[in-house]
N, C-alpha and C positions, 0 to 999 in steps of 0.2 A: 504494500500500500504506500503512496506513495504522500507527499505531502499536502495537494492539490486537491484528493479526493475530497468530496463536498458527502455530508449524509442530511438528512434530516424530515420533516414531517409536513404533507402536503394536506389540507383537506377541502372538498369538493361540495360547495352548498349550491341551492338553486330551491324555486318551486318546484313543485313533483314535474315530471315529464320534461324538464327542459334536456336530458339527455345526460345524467350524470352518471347512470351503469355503464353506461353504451359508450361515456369517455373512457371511464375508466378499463373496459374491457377491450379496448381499442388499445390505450396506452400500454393495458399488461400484457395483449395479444392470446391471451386466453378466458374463457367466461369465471366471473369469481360473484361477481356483484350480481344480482341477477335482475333481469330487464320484464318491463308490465307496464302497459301504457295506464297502471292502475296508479293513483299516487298512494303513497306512507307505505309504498313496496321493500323501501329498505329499511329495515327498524333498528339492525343493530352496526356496531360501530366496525364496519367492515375493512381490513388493513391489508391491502396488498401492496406489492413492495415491487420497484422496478428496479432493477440496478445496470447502469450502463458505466464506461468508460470514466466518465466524469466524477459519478455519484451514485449514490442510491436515493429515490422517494419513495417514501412512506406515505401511503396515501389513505386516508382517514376518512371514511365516508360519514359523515353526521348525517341522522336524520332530519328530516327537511325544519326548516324553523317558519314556523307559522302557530297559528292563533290556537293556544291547547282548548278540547271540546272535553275531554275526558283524564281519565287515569293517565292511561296510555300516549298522551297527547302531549300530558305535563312530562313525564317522563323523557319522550323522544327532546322536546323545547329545550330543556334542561341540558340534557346532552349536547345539544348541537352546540348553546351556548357556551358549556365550559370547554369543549374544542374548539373553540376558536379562539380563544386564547392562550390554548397548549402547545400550536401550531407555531411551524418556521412561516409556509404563506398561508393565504386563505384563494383557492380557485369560484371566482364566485361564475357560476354557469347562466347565461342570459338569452334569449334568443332573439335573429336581427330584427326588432322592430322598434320606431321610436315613442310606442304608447308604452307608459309604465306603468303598471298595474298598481292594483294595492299590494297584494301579497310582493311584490319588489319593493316597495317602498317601505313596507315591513320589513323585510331584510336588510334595506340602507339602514334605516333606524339603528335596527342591533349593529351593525357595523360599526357606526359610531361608537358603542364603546368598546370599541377592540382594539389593543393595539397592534394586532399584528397585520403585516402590508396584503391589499387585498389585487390578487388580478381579476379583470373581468376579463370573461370566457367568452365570447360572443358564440353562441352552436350554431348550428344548423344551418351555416350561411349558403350548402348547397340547394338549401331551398327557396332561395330570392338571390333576385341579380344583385353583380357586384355593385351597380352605383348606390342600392338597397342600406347597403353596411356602413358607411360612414353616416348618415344622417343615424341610423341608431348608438353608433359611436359616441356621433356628438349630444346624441340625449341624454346617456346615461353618465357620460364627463360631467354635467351639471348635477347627478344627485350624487357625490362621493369623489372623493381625491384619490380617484385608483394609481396605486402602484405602477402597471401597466395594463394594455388593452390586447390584448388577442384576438384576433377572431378568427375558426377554425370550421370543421364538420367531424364530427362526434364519428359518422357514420363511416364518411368515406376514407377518414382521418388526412384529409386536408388541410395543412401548416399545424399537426399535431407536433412534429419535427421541433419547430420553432417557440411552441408553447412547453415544449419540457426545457430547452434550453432557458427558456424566461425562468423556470420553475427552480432551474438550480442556481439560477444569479441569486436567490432568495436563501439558498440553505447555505447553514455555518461548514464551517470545514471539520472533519473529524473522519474517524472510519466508521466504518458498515456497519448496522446496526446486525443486518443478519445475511447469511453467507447466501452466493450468488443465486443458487437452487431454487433457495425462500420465493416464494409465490405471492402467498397469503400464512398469517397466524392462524386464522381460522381454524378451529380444528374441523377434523373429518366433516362426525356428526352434524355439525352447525351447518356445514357447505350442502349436506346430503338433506335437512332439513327445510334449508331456503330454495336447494334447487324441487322438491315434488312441490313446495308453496307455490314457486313459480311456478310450474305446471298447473296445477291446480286453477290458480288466477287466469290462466291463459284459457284454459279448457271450459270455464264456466264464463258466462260472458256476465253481463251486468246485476242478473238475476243474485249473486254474493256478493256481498260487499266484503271491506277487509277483514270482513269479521270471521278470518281463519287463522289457526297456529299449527303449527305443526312438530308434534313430538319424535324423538328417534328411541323406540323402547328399547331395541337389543341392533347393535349390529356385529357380527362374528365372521372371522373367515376363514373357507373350512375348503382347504385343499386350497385349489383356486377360483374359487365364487365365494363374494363377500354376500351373506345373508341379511338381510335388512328389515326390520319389522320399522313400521308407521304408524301412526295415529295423526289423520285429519281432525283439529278441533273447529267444533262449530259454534255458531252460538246460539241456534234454534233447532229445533224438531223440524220443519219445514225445508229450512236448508239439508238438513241431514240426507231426507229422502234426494233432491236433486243433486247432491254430489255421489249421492250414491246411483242414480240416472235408471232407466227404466231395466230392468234384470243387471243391474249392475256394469251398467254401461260406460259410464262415464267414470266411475272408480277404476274402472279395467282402463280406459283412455289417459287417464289421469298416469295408471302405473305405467305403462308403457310407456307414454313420453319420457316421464321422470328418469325411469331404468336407462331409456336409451342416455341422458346425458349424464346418468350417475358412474354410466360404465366408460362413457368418454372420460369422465375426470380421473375415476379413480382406475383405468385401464384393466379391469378384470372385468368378469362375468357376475353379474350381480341376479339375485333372486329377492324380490320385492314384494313383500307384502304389506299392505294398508287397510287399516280398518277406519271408521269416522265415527267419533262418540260429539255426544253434545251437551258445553259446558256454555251455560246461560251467564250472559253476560262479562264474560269472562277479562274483557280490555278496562272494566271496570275495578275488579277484583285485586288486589296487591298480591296476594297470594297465589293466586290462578298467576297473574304476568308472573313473577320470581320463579315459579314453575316452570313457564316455557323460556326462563332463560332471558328473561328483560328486567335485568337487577340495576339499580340508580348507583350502586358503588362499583360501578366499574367505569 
């Protein structure tokens, strides 16, 4: 290592849907974060790590910061707030338009008492022409003293190149936090939990709301197939029947997709079982969230 190398801690905020999986899975060139055009899709503090020539980033997904409604709401707010001041930058993700919403301006707000430098991310720009970009440039120059201004495509990862280079003008200089391999911390469990949720969300269209968790009761591996047992949590008797689909339709559609990406990640043969129980109210409950793993001390 040499003296040069930069390490340090990125994290990616935005309203739901502005494309912050789909950056970050583009940046790490493998799926980690997982993507739903649903928003509060990412609930927990997701850390993958790129490491190139220069540096390593750590990149720190905050759940989105907007207006808490519930348990679960204050919790996620909470979060996002105290990273962003744990943070080397702050990626703030925008898309190119020059109307700023409330929920952005909600976001400027909190920014203000941060001190850590914030870039804005401008996404999507392959969906509007280029002279498009600058006028929302110049709108969002006037709510915040950004660090720098990026503007990029999530998708096609268009001047991604140039937005990780900004990214390490920002980080301290030290060594690696974690050897070159590191992906994500995320353990197994957690990755194989968020990816059937994702399925799940994707497979039921509107009819659910986010009102799903999902448990990993046992996973074992015996020769070479890792066994996996599941629990879909609901949070109505109603729901229950429709994820579980007319003869078990949509539970079987549900496991398949799942299976297929759980054996991409984890490069074995996997055997999936899922069951759906239903726990009323559940985003409400402290004990119920601590259970599925959405603890405030961490």
């Amino acid at each position: 290592m040499t003296d040069n190398f930069k390490s340090g801690f990125a994290t990616l905020i935005g309203r739901p849907n502005v494309g912050k999986s789909t950056l970050m899975n583009y940046l790490i060139g493998q799926k980690i974060a997982i993507t739903s055009n649903k928003p509060q899709t990412t609930r927990n503090r997701i850390q993958t790590v790129l490491t190139t020539e220069e540096g390593q980033i750590i990149f720190v997904d905050t759940p989105g910061i907007h207006k808490a409604k519930n348990k679960l709401g204050e919790y996620m707010v909470n979060i996002a707030e105290r990273t962003l001041n744990e943070v080397d930058v702050v990626l703030w993700l925008v898309e190119p338009t020059t109307f700023i919403g409330a929920g952005e301006r909600h976001i400027a707000d909190q920014l203000q008492k941060v001190k850590t430098p914030v870039i804005l991310v401008i996404n999507k720009v392959d969906m509007v022409k280029k002279e498009e970009v600058l006028p929302a440039i110049a709108a969002y120059k006037d709510l915040y003293d950004f660090a720098e201004i990026v503007p990029v495509s999530a998708r096609s990862g268009e001047n991604t190149d140039e937005l990780l280079k900004v990214i390490m003008k920002y980080l301290p200089y030290g060594p690696q936090f974690y050897d070159e391999d590191t992906i994500t911390d995320q353990p197994e469990r957690q990755i194989v939990a968020e990816l059937i949720r994702e399925k799940a969300l994707h497979c039921l269209n509107e009819e659910i709301p986010h009102g799903i968790a999902v448990t990993i009761e046992s996973m074992k591996r015996n020769k070479k197939v890792m066994h996996i047992d599941a629990t879909i949590i609901c949070e109505r008797d109603s729901h229950k029947g429709i994820i579980i689909g007319k003869q078990g339709n949509m539970l079987k559609k549900i496991g398949s997709t799942a299976r297929y990406e759980i054996e991409k990640m984890l490069g074995c043969q996997v055997n999936l079982k899922l069951w759906v129980k239903v726990k009323k109210d559940w985003r409400d409950s402290e004990y119920l969230m601590k259970n599925f793993g959405y603890r405030e001390d961490e």
